[in-house]
N, C-alpha and C positions, 0 to 999 in steps of 0.2 A: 504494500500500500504506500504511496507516495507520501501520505500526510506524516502517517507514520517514521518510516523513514526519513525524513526529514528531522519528527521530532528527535531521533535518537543517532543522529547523526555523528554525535561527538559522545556517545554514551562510553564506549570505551577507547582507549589511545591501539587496543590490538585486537586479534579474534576473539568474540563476545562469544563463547563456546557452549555456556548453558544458562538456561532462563527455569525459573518454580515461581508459583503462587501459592500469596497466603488460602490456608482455609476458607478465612473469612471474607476472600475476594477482595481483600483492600490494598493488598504488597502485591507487588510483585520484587522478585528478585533477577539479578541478572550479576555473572561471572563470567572472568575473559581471561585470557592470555598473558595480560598486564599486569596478573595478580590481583588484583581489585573486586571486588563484590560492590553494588551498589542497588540501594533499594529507593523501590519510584513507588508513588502515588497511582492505584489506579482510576481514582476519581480525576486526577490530571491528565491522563491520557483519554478517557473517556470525553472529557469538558472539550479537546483537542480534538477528538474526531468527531464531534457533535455537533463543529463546528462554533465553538464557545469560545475558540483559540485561534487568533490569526493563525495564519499555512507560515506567514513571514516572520512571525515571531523566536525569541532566541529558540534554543533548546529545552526542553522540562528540567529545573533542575532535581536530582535526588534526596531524597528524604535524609537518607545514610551512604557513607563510603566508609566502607571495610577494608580496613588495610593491615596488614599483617604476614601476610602467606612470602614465602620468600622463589616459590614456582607458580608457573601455570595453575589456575583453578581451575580442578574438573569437575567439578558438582556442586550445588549447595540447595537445600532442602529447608522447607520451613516445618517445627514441630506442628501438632496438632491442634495446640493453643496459639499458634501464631505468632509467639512473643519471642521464639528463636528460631538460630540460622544454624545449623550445620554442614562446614565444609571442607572437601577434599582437595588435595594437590601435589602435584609431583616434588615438594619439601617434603612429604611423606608424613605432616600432618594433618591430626581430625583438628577442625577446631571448631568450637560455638559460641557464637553473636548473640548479642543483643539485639532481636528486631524491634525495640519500640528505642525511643528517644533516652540515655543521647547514643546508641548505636556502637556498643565498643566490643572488646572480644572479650570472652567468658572463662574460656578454657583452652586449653593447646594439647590435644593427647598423641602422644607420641608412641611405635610401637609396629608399627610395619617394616618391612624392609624390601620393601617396591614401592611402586608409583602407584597412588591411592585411585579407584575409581570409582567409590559411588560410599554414601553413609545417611542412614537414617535415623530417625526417632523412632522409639520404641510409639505405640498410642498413649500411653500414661504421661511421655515425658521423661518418665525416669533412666532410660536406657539409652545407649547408641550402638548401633550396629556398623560397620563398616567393611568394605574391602578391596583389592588389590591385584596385583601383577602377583604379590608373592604368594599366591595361591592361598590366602585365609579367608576368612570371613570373622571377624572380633567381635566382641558384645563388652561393651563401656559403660560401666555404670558412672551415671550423669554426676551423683552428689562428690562421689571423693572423685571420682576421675581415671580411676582404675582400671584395667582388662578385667572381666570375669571369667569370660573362657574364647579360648582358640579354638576354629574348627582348622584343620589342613585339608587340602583336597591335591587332585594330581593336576589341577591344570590351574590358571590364573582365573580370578571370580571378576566377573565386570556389572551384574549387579542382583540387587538385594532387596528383600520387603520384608516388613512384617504381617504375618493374617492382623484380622482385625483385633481381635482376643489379646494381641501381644503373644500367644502361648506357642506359635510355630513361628519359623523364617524360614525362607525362600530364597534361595540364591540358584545364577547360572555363571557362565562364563565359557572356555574355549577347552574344556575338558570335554567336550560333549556330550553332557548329560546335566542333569536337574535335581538339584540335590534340593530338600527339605531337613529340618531338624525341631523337632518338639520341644517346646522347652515348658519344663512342670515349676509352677512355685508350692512352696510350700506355705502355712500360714504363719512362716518366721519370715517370709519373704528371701528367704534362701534359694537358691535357683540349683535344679539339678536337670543335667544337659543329656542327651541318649539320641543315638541315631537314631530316626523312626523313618526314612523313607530313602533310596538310593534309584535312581534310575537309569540304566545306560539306555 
């Protein structure tokens, strides 16, 4: 779209490589090359293609600029509630934002030893899942910042979800095949891990 493209013409200084929405339809996120994450309004792009915003006017500017990542960003994902970012980069850190005002980092988790491809939020909030070129997939507990457990696998994971439950994950990658894994809490909120599904 022209109008479009115009408004984000100077959004990043390199390749703008991944774009997430909030939940709540009101973020949008966008990550690039440059190392940069920046978060827009999308009640500003709306008002702009609504025609509410000169075509000639400057650029929209962003809510937030996230700065920190010292590689390329390949992902970032907003939690459930909206109010954070999670994201990956070939620095081979996870890290997590603050998506509401004033927009700063949270946490730095470190712990891979490849180039990170994809990390989510657990539904609760309280988890992060992440994974990689080095063939894992991790689970992050949010509060201290910790690993809780490694899965390995034979080939590199590129990417990852949670079911809705929080209670399985789903990951694929270039192993060719589709790996699941159950995860049971207990009511100490202890977490005990067990392969439950393998597919070639």
């Amino acid at each position: 779209d022209k109008k479009l493209s115009h408004t984000f013409v100077n959004a990043h200084s390199d390749l703008a490589r991944y774009i997430a929405g909030a939940p709540n339809s009101t973020m949008v996120a966008t990550a690039g090359y440059d190392k940069v994450i920046k978060i827009w309004d999308t009640d500003d792009m709306k008002r702009f293609l609504d025609g509410e915003i000169e075509e000639t006017a400057e650029p929209l500017e962003p809510l937030g600029v996230l700065e920190g990542h010292e590689g390329h960003v390949l992902s970032v994902s907003f939690s459930r509630s909206g109010d954070a970012l999670v994201s990956t980069s070939e620095d081979l850190s996870v890290r997590v934002w603050s998506a509401t005002f004033p927009y700063e980092q949270i946490q730095i988790l470190m712990g891979h030893r490849g180039k990170l491809k994809n990390a989510v939020f657990s539904p609760c909030g309280r988890r992060l899942m992440s994974c990689g070129n080095d063939k894992t997939i991790r689970l992050w507990n949010r509060l201290t910042g910790c690993e809780e457990k490694i899965f390995e696998f034979e080939g590199e994971m590129w990417g990852i979800q949670f079911s809705s439950d929080g209670r399985q994950i789903l990951g694929g990658g270039n192993a060719k095949r589709i790996v699941t894994r159950k995860v049971v809490s207990t009511l100490f909120e202890e977490l005990i891990y067990e392969v439950w599904l393998e597919q070639d």
